[in-house]
N, C-alpha and C positions, 0 to 999 in steps of 0.2 A: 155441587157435590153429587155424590153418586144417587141412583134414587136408595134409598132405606134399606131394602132387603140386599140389594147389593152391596151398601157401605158396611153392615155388619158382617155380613160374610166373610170380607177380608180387612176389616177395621185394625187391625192389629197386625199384618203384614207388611211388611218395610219389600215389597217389589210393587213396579210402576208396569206401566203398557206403553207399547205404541200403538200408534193407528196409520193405516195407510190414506190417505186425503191427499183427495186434488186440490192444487190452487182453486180458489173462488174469484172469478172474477165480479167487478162491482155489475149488480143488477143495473137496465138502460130503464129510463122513464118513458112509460109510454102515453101516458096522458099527464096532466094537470088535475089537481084535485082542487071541490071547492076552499080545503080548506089553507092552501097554499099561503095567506097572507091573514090569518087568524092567530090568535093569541090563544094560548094554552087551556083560555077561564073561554071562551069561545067555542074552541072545541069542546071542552066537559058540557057547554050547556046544551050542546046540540045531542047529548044521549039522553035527552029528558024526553027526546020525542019516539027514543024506542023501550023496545019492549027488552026484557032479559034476552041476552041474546049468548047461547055459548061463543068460545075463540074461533073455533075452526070457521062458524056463520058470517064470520066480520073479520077475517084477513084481509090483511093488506093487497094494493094491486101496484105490484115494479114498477115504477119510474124510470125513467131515464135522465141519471144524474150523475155523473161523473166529480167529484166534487175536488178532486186534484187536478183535474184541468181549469176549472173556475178560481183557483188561489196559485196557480204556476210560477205568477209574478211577486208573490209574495215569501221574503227571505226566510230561509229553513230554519228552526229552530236549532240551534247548536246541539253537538253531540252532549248527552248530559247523564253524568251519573253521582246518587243522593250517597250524601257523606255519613258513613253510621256515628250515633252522637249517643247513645246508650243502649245496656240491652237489661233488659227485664229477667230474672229466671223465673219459669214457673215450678209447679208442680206435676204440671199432666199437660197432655195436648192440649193447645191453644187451638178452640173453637169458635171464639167469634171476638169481636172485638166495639166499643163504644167509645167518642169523646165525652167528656163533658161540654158545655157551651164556652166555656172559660179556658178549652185549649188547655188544660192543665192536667186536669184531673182524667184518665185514663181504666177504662173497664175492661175486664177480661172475662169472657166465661169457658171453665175446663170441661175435658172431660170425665174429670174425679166428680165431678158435682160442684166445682169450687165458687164463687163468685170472687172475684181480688180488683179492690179500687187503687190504683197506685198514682202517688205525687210523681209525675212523671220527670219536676225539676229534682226532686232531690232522690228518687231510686227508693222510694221508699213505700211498700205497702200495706196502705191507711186502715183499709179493712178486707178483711175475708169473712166470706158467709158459706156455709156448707150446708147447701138446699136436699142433700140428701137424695138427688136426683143425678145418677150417673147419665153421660153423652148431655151436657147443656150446650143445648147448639146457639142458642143464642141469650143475649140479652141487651137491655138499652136502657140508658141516663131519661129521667123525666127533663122536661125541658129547664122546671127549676131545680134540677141535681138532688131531690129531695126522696126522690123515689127512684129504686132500680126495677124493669122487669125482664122475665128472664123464663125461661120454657126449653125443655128438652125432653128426652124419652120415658118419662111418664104424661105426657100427653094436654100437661097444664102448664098453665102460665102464673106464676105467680108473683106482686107485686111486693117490695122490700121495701118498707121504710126508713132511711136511714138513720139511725141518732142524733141529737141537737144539744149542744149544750153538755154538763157531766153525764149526762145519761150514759148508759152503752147497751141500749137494751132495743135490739132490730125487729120492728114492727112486722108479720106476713100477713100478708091475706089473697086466699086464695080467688084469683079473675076469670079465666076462660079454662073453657075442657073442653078439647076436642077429640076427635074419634081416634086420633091414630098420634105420632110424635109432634110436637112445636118446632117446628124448623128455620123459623124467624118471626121476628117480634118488634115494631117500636108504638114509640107515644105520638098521638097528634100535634098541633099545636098549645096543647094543656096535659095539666097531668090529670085530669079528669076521663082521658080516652087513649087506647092503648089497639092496635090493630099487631093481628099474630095472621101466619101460614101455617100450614101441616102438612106430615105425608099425608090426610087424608082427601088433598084434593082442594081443599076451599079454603077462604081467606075471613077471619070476623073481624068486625069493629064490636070493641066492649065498651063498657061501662066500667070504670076501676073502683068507682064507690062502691055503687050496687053488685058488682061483680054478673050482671049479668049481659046477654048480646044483645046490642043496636042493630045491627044489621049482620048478613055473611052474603059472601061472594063466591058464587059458584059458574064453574066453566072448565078448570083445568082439568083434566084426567088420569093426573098423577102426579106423584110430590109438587107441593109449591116451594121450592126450597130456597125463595128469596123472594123479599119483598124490601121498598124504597119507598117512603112518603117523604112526597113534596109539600113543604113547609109553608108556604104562601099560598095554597091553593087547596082544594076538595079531591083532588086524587093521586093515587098510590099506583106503584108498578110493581109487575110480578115477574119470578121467572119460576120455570117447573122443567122437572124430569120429561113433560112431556112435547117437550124440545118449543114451547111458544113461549113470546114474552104477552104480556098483558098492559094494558092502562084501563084502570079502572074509577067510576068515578063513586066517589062515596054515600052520594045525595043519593041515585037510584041505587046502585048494588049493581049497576051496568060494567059489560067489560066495552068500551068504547072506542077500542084499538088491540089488535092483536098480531101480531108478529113470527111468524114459522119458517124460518131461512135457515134456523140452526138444525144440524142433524142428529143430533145428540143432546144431553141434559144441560141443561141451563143451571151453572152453578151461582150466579150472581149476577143482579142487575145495580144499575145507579142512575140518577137523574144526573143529567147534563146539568151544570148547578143553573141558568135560568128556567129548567123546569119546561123547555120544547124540545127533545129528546130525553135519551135511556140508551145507556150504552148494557150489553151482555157479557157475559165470560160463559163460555161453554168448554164441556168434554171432546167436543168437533177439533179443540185445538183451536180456533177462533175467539174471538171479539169482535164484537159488530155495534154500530151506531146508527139508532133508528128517528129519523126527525119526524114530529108528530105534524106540524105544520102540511108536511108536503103528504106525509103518511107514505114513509117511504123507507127504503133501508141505503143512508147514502155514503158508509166505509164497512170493510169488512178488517180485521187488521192482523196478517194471518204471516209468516215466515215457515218456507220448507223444512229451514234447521230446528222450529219450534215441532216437538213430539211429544209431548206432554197435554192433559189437561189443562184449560185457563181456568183458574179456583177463584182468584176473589179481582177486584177492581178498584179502582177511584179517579176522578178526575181533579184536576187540579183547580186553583179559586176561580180563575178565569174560562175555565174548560180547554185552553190551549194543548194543554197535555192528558195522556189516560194510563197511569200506571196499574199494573195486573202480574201479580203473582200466579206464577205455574207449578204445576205438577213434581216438575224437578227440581226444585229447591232456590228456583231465578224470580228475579224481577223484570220484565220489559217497558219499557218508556215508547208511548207513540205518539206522532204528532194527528192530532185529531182533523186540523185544519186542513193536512196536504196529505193526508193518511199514508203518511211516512215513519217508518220505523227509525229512534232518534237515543239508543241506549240501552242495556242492558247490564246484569251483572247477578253473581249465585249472588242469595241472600241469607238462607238458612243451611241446615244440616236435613232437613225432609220437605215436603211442600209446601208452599206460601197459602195456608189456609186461609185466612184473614188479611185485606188489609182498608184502612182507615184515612184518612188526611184530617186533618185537625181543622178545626173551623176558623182558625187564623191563616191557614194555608200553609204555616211555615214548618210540619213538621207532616211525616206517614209515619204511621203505627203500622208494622206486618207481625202476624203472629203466625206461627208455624205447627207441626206436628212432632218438631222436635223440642220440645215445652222450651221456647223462648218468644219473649218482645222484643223485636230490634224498633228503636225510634231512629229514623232519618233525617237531617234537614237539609232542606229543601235550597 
């Protein structure tokens, strides 16, 4: 996303830009790194031996790795394009989007202030909450669906309890304040702990009981405007305005890997679903895939006809594929494997702000600026 002062400036205008960009080609490896044959819980333990360290101190050093010459012999993923299977209407921009675990139940947060849980099998939506907070940029399902949270331009995050039973009566309570907007938001592995970004630079782990902060993460120098927690493990990815991705681990408050290839804002990251990469979406018009292993950058995934921002991201169950919603209202499919471009198609009426894959793998949720949910299967 744009950083803040820039997105409200022209938040509400229906024209686009281009940018003039050269082809990127893949960075060459020039050394091996220790950590080349380490596991994800491996790397995070080795930031116990440093000190807080900013991003810019702990960039990465290029590789040389070619990763479509390494799988050449390996058959192309077929030409592939996702079959629309319903659409959602909303009320306002579609800003962020949540599964539930159960692949069912599906979250939207507007920019009215809305919060909308929709049964995604039968089009029907279950509840709406109006936080009273216009631009909710984000928000996210507790892992037992019993709690939503959710943060936008009022600066807080706050947690929803759902109703049980005849009740109808929606529990809040207020979690995190930070200095400046909530720009992304999820829950750890319990609903007991909830980690938020901001434009103001830093990233915290709270306490949802208490409502107060366990620790905060600082290094970035400008919007953090997307964050990723990896579910089996102690740490979190970020991306910011200030064109780096981050890996962070949560035990120190350490940024443990950092990533600056992109030229431009980092609109969205995602974990590779084993948790040893992060792929990015930037305003550069790129996508890029960063392996932590080798601590390297080893696809960039970029087309001359593509002029548009990359807005949001997902990879598929196996990580085979990486679908990313653009600027201009498309979707593109790439093959991650042989960093081949393998499909596209428009999806919206404005750009693909959001998008999702379901934790069954068999459905994307994209949400747009044109207030709809398209669901696809896969």
């Amino acid at each position: 996303m744009q950083s803040s002062k820039k997105m409200f400036a022209r938040a509400d205008e229906q024209k686009f830009y281009k940018h003039d960009v050269k082809q990127t080609s893949l960075p060459r490896i020039q050394e091996q790194k220790k950590f080349h044959n380490t596991s994800l819980d491996n790397l995070v333990e080795a930031s116990h031996s440093l000190d807080q360290l900013s991003l810019s101190s702990i960039s990465y050093k290029k590789v040389s790795y070619d990763i479509s010459k390494m799988t050449k012999n390996i058959p192309d993923v077929p030409k592939t394009c996702l079959k629309n299977k319903k659409v959602l209407e909303q009320s306002s921009k579609v800003l962020s989007l949540d599964w539930a675990s159960d692949s069912h139940n599906l979250l939207t947060s507007l920019k009215s202030g809305e919060l909308c849980i929709w049964d995604t099998y039968l089009k029907i939506n279950t509840f709406k909450i109006d936080t009273h907070c216009t631009w909710l940029f984000t928000a996210s399902f507790s892992p037992s669906q019993a709690l939503i949270a959710a943060g936008g331009l009022d600066s807080k995050c706050n947690v929803y309890k759902l109703p049980r039973g005849k009740s109808s009566v929606i529990e809040v309570q207020h979690v995190a304040q930070h200095q400046s907007y909530v720009l992304s938001c999820s829950f750890t592995t319990s609903d007991h702990q909830i980690l938020t970004a901001s434009s103001d630079a830093t990233c915290a782990l709270w306490d949802v009981e208490l409502g107060t902060m366990i620790k905060d993460f600082k290094g970035h120098t400008s919007d953090v405007a997307s964050l990723d927690y990896y579910s089996n493990g102690y740490c979190f990815v970020t991306g910011s305005a200030d064109t780096n991705v981050g890996l962070w681990d949560m035990r120190t408050g350490s940024c443990v890997r950092s990533y600056n290839t992109h030229s431009d804002e980092v609109n969205q990251v995602r974990f590779f679903p084993n948790g040893e990469g992060v792929a990015s979406a930037s305003d550069d018009l790129t996508c890029r895939f960063f392996d932590f292993r080798m601590d390297a950058e080893l696809a960039v995934f970029f087309r001359k006809s593509i002029l548009f921002p990359a807005c949001s991201l997902d990879f598929s169950l196996s990580g085979r594929l990486l679908f990313v919603g653009y600027g201009d209202h498309s979707i593109h499919i790439w093959d991650t494997l042989k960093n081949k471009h393998c499909g596209s198609f428009n999806a919206h009426g404005n750009k693909v702000n959001a998008l999702r894959l379901s934790p069954d793998g068999t459905t994307i949720a994209t949400g747009s600026w044109d207030q709809t949910v398209y669901l696809w299967s896969l």
